[in-house]
C-alpha positions in Angstrom: -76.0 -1.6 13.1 -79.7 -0.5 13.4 -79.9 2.4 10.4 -77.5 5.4 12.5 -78.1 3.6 15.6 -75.3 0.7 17.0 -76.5 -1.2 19.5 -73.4 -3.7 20.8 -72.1 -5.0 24.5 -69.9 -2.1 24.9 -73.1 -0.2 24.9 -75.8 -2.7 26.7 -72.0 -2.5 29.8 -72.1 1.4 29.6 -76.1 1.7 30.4 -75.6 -1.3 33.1 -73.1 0.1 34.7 -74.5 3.9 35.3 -77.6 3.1 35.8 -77.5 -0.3 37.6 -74.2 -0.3 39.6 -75.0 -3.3 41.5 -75.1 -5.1 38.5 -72.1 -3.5 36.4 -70.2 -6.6 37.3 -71.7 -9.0 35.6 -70.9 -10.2 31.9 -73.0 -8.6 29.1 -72.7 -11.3 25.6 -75.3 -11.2 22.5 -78.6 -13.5 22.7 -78.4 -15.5 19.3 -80.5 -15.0 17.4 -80.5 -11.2 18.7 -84.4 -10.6 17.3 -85.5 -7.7 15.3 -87.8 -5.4 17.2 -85.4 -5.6 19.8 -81.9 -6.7 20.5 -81.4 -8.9 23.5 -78.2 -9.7 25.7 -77.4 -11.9 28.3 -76.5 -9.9 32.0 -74.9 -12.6 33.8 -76.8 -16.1 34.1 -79.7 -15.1 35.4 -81.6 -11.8 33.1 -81.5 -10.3 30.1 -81.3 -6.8 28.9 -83.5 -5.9 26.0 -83.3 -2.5 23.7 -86.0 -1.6 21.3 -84.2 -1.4 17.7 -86.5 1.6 16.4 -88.6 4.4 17.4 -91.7 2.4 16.7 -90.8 -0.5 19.2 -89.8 1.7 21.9 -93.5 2.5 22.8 -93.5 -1.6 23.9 -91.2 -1.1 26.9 -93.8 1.2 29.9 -96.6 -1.0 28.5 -94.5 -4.3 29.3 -93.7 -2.9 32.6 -96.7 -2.0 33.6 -98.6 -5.1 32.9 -96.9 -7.9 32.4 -96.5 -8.0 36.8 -99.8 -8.2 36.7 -100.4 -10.4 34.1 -97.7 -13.3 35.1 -99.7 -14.5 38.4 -102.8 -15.6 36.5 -101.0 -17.4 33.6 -100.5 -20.9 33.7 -97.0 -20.5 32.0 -93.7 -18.0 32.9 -94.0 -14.9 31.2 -91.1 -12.6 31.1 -91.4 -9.9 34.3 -89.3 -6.4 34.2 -86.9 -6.3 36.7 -85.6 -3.3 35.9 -86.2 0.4 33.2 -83.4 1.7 32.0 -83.8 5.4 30.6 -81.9 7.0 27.5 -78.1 7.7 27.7 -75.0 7.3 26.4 -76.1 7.7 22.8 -79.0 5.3 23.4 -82.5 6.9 22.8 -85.4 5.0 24.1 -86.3 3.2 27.3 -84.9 -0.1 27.8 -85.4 -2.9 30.1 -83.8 -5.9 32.1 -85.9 -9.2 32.8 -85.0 -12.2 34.7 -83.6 -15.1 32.2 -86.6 -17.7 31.6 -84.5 -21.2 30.4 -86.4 -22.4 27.3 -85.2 -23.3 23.5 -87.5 -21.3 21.1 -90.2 -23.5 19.4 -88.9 -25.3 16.2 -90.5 -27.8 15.1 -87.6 -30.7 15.9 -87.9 -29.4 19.5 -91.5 -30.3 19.7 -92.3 -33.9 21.3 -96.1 -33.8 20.5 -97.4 -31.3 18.3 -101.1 -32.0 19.7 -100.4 -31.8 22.7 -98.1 -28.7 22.4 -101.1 -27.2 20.5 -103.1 -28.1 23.6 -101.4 -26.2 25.7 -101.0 -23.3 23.9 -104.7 -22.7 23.6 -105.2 -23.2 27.5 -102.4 -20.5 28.3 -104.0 -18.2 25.6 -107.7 -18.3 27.3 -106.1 -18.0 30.2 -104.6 -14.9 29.2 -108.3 -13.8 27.1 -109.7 -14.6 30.7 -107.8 -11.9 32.4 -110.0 -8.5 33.1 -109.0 -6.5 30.8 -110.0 -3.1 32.4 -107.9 -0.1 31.5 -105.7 -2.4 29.2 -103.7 -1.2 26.2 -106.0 -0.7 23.2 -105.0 -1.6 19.6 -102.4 1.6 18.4 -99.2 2.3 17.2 -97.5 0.5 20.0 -98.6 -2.6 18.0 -98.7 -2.1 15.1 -102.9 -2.4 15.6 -103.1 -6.0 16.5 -106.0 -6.6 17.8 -108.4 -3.7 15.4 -109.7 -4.4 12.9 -108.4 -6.2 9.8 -109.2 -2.8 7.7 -106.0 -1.0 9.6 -103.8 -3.6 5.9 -106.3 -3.6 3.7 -104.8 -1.1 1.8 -101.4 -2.6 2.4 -103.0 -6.5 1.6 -104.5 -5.3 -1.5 -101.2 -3.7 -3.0 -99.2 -7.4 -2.2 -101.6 -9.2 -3.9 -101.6 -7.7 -6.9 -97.9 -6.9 -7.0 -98.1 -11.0 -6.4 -100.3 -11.3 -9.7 -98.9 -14.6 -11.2 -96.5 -15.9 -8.4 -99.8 -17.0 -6.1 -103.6 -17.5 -6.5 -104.6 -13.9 -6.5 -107.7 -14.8 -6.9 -108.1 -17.1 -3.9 -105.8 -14.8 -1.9 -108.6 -11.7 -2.3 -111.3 -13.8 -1.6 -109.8 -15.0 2.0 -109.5 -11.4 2.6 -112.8 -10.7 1.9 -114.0 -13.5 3.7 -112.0 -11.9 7.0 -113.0 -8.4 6.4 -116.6 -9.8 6.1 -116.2 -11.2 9.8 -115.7 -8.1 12.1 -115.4 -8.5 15.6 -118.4 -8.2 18.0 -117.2 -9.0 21.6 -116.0 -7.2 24.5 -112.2 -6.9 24.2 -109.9 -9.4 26.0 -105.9 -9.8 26.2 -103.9 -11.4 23.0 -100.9 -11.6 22.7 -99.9 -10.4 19.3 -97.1 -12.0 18.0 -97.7 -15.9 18.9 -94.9 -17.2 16.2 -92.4 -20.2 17.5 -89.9 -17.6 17.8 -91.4 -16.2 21.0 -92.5 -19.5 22.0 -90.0 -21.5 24.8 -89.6 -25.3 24.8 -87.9 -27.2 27.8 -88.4 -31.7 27.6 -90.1 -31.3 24.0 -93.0 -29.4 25.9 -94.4 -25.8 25.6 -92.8 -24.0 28.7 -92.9 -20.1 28.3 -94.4 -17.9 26.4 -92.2 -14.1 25.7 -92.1 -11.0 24.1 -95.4 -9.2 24.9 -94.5 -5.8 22.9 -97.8 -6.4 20.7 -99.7 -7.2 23.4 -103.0 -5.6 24.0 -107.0 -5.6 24.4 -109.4 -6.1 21.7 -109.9 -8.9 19.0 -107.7 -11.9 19.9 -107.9 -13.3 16.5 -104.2 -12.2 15.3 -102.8 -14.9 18.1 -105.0 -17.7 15.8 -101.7 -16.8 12.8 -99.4 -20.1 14.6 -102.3 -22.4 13.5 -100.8 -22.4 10.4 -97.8 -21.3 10.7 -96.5 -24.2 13.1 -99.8 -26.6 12.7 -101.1 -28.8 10.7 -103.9 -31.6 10.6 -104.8 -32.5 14.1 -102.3 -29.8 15.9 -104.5 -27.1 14.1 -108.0 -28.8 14.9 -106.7 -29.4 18.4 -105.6 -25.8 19.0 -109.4 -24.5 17.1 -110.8 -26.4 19.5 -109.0 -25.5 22.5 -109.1 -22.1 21.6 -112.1 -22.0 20.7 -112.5 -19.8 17.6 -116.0 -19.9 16.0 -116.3 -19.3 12.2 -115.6 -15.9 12.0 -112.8 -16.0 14.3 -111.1 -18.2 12.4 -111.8 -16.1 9.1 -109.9 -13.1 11.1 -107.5 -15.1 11.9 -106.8 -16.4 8.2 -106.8 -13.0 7.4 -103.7 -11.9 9.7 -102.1 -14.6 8.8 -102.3 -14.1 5.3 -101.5 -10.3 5.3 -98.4 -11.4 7.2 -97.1 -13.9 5.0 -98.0 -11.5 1.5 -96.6 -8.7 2.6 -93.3 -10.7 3.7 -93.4 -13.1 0.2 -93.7 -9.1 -1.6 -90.5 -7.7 0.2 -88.6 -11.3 -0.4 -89.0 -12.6 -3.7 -85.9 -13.1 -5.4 -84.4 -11.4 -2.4 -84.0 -14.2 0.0 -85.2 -17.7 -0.8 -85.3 -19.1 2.8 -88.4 -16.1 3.9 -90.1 -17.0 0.1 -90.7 -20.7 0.4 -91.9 -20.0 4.1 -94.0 -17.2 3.2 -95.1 -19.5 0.2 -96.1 -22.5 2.5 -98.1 -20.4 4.9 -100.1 -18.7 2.3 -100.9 -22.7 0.7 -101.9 -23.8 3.7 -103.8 -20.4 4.7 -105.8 -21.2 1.5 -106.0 -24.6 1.3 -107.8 -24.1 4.4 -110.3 -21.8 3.6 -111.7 -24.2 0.5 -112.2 -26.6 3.2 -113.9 -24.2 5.1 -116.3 -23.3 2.2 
C-alpha cells in the first residue's frame, strides 16, 4: 500500500491486459525486493513492468523513454530499454512502463569477485556515459530530485540534520565537509550521470559488474552525485581505483563527499531509534565520508 494508492498483480494484469493484449497472457508476480520509487513485476520471463510509487517519480517514466534508446548503443554495459508506455487507468494515475528483463543479481558485497576490478569497471561505463553528447538532455529539476545542480539545492535540508544530529556524530567535522563541497562548485560543460549509482541498481552476473538500471535520476549537468558508491560500496584500493578511473580532480571529489554525506544525514535523521539496520549503515558511510576528508586535508 503506497499512502491511498495499491499497487499489486491484480493491478500490474488489469493495465497489461487492456492496454497490451498480446501480452495479457503472460504471468505478472512481484520483483523482490519491489524498490521504493517504483514497484517492479515480472511479465513473463523475459520484461518487467515498472509503476512509479508517487507523483514525484512519475515525471522519470517519458524521460526514460526518450533517452535511454539512445543512450544504450554507446554504453559498454546493458541498460534497461522501454519496450513499452503504459498510460493511466483502472485507478492507476501515472505513466508506466514495461522493459525487457536484464538477468543480473544486484551488487552486494558477497556477490562481488574483485572489488578493484568491479570498481574498474564501473568508472569506464560511467565516462562512457559522461562521454555521450549531451545536447538537449534532461537538466537537473524536480524529475530528480536536482541531482546533478548544485549542492546548495540541501543545504538548507543538510544543515537542519546536522544539528538535529548534535551529539550522535562529529558535527563539527560533518559541517566542515559540507563546506568544503559547497566551496567546490562546478565549472564544466554538463555531461550525463546517472544519479542514483548505489549497489541496488547495480547487476552482477560471475562475480562481475554486468548492468547498470534504473535511470529515473538521470540527467545533464555535474556528474559528481554518481562519485556517492565510492564510499558507500568502496574502500582502500576499490575507492582509489574507481578516483582514478573516474577521474574526479579535488573538487569533484569534495562534491561528491558532499552528496554522499547529505544522503547518509538526512537518512541517519529519519532512522535513529527507528530502525537500527538504515542507522549503522548511515553511521558507516558518514565515518568513512569523513575519515576521508582528513586524509584529504
Amino acid at each position: 500500500m503506497d499512502g491511498k494508492l495499491n499497487i499489486d498483480t491484480a493491478l500490474v494484469s488489469r493495465l497489461v491486459a487492456t492496454q497490451f493484449p498480446r501480452w495479457k497472457h503472460l504471468a505478472v508476480r512481484p520483483v523482490e525486493p519491489g524498490g521504493w520509487d517504483n514497484r517492479t513485476f515480472h511479465l513473463g520471463d523475459e520484461m518487467l513492468v515498472r509503476l512509479p510509487s508517487a507523483a514525484a517519480y512519475s515525471l522519470q517514466v517519458e524521460k526514460e523513454h526518450r533517452w535511454l534508446p539512445r543512450l544504450a548503443p554507446l554504453l559498454p554495459l546493458p541498460i534497461p530499454v522501454p519496450l513499452a508506455m503504459g498510460i493511466p487507468a483502472e485507478s492507476y494515475p501515472w505513466h508506466w512502463s514495461i522493459y525487457r528483463w536484464i538477468e543480473g543479481d544486484t551488487a552486494k558485497r558477497e556477490r562481488i569477485a574483485s572489488l578493484s576490478q568491479f570498481a574498474a569497471s564501473l568508472a569506464e561505463f560511467l565516462v562512457a556515459l559522461q562521454r555521450i553528447d549531451p545536447t538537449g538532455g534532461p537538466p537537473p529539476g524536480q524529475h530528480n530530485f536536482f541531482r546533478g545542480g548544485p549542492l546548495s539545492v540541501y543545504d538548507g535540508e543538510t544543515k537542519e540534520a546536522i544539528a538535529a544530529l548534535d551529539g550522535r556524530i562529529d558535527a563539527e567535522a560533518a559541517n566542515a565537509v559540507w563546506e568544503a563541497a559547497l566551496a567546490a562548485p562546478w565549472h564544466g560543460a554538463p555531461v550525463w550521470f546517472h544519479g542514483d549509482v548505489n549497489w541496488g541498481n547495480l547487476l552482477v552476473r560471475h562475480g562481475r559488474l554486468s548492468a547498470v538500471i534504473d535511470f529515473g535520476t538521470s540527467g545533464v549537468g555535474d556528474p559528481s552525485c554518481d562519485l556517492a558508491i565510492a564510499w558507500t560500496l568502496f574502500e582502500g584500493k576499490s575507492r582509489e581505483t574507481f578516483r582514478a578511473g573516474v577521474p574526479a580532480d579535488e573538487a569533484m571529489w569534495a562534491r561528491g563527499r558532499g552528496w554522499t554525506l547529505w544522503k547518509a544525514l538526512i537518512t541517519l535523521a529519519g532512522h535513529i531509534d527507528v530502525n537500527p539496520v538504515e542507522t549503522e549503515k548511515s553511521r558507516h558511510v558518514i565515518d568513512e565520508v569523513l575519515a576521508d576528508h582528513t586524509r584529504g586535508t
